[in-house]
N, C-alpha and C positions, 0 to 999 in steps of 0.2 A: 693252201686254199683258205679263203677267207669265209670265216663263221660267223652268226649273230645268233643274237639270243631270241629266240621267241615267248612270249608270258603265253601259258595254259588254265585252260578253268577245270577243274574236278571234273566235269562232265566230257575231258577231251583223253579222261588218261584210258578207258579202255581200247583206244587206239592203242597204244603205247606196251599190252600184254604181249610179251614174247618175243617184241622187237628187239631187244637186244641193246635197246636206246637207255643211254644213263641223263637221268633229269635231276634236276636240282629240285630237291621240296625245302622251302623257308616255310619255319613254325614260328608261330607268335613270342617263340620265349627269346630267339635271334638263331637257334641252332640250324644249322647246314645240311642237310643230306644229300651227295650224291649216289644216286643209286637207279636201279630197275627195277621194272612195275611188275610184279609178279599177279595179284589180286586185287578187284576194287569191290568193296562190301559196301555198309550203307553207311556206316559209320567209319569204317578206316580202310586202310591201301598197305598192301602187305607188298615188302620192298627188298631187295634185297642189293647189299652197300658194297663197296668195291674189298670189301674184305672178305664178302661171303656170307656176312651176317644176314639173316633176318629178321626184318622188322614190321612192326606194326603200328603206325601213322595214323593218329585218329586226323579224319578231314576237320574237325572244327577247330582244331590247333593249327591247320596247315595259314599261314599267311598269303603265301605264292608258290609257282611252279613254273619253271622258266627248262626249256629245251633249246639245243642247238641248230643250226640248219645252215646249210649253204648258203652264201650271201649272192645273190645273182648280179 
């Protein structure tokens, strides 16, 4: 089944609490995150990475944030 990639703004990730959905976050330094959206604060996004880990994502570092979606 064919996927694209959709770009998201900060203000689209509390859709994204609990779903289950792995997003890509790009930070300004070029680092990679796939991961899930566990919290959005007002300064960071607490994530948690396909290893388990938890993290803490300040938003003024975040570059982009891109999700997947059925391609119709």
């Amino acid at each position: 089944m064919a996927k694209k990639q959709v770009r998201l703004a900060t203000n689209q990730l509390e859709q994204f609490i609990g779903s289950g959905k792995k997003l890509n976050f790009i930070q300004s330094n070029g680092a990679v995150f796939l991961a899930e959206v566990l919290e959005v604060q007002s300064s960071e996004v607490k994530v948690k990475n396909t290893k388990g880990h938890i993290l803490h994502l300040p938003l003024a570092q975040l570059e982009e944030i891109w999700a997947e979606e059925k391609a119709s």
